[in-house]
N, C-alpha and C positions, 0 to 999 in steps of 0.2 A: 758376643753380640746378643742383646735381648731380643726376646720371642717375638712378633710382630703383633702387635693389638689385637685382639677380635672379643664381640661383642657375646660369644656362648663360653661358657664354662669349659674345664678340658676335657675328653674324652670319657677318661675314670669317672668325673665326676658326673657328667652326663648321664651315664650307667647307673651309679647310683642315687642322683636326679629320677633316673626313669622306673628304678624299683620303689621307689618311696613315692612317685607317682599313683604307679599300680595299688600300691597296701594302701594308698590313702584314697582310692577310688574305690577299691573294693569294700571297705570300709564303711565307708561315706556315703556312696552311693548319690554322687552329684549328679545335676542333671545337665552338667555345663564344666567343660575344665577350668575356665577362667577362675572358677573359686580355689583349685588350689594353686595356678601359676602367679593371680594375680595376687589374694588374702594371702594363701599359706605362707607361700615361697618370695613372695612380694618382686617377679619377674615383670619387666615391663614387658609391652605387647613386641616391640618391635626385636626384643631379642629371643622370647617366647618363640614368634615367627621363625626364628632362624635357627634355633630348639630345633623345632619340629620335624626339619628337613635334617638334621644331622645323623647319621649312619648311625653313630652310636646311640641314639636316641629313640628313631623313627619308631621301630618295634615295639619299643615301650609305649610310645604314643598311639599307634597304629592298635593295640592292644586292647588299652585304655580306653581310647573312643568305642572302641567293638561291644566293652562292657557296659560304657555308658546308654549307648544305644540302645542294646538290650531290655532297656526300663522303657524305651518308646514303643518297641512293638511287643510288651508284656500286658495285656489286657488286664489284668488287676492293678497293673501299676497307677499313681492317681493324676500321671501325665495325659493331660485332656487329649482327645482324638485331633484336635484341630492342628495342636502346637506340633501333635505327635509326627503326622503327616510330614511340618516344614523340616523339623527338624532329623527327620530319616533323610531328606536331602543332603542335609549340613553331614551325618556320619559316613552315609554309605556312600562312596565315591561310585560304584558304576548303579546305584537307581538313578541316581543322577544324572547322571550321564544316560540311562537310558530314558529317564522321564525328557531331557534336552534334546537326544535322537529323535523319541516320538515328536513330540512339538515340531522340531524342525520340519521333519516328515510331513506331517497335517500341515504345515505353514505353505510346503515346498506343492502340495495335494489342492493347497485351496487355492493359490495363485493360478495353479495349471488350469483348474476349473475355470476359474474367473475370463482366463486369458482366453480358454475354447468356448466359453461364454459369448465372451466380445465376440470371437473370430467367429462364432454360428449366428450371432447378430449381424455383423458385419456380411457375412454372405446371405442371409435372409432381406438383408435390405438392399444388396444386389441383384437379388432375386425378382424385388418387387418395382425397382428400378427398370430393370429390365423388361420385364412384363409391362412397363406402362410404357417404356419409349414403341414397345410395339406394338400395341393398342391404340396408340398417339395417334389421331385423325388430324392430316393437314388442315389449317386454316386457309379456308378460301376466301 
């Protein structure tokens, strides 16, 4: 019976997919893998994608972006500050996630304000309600 379809290369090759990765990052010194999954190796995106996550791969890949990285927060490097910023997002999975915490946090901070905003408007205008029905002189 033959092997059932899939869209990544086999394990072995994988492996050595992800060394020839590494030499050719190190190398190279890309500021982007696409140049050698998509140029090099001429991998489309969608099985690149599925690359990525594969056990025998991921280290290699996991490695590789670490290296790339590196040239963003290298102050001589001649990756402008602005792009440098986005792109520490896209490498480092927990700034990420802790820039998306903070946000959330400040989001979760300013709604609360807003809302005890309303609610100290809301009882200051009960307040002054109040104050006038009792001040209120009958019409005679």
């Amino acid at each position: 019976m033959a092997r059932p379809r899939t869209i990544t290369p086999d394990p072995e090759e994988m492996i050595k997919l992800g060394e020839e990765m590494l030499a050719w990052v190190k190398k190279n010194k890309p500021l982007h893998l696409s140049a050698w999954y998509s140029i090099e190796k001429f991998i489309v995106s969608n099985v690149w994608e599925t690359m990525k996550e594969a056990p025998e791969f991921l280290p290699y890949y996991e490695q590789a972006m670490r290296i790339i990285g590196m040239q963003y927060l290298d102050k001589t490097s001649k990756v402008r500050d602005s792009i440098s910023q986005r792109w520490q997002r896209v490498y480092f999975k927990d700034l990420r996630k802790s820039e998306d915490q903070d946000l959330t946090e400040d989001a979760e901070r300013k709604a609360k304000a807003l809302k005890g905003d309303a609610r100290a408007t809301e009882e200051e205008r009960q307040k002054v309600m109040e104050e006038v029905q009792r001040n209120r002189k009958p019409i005679a």
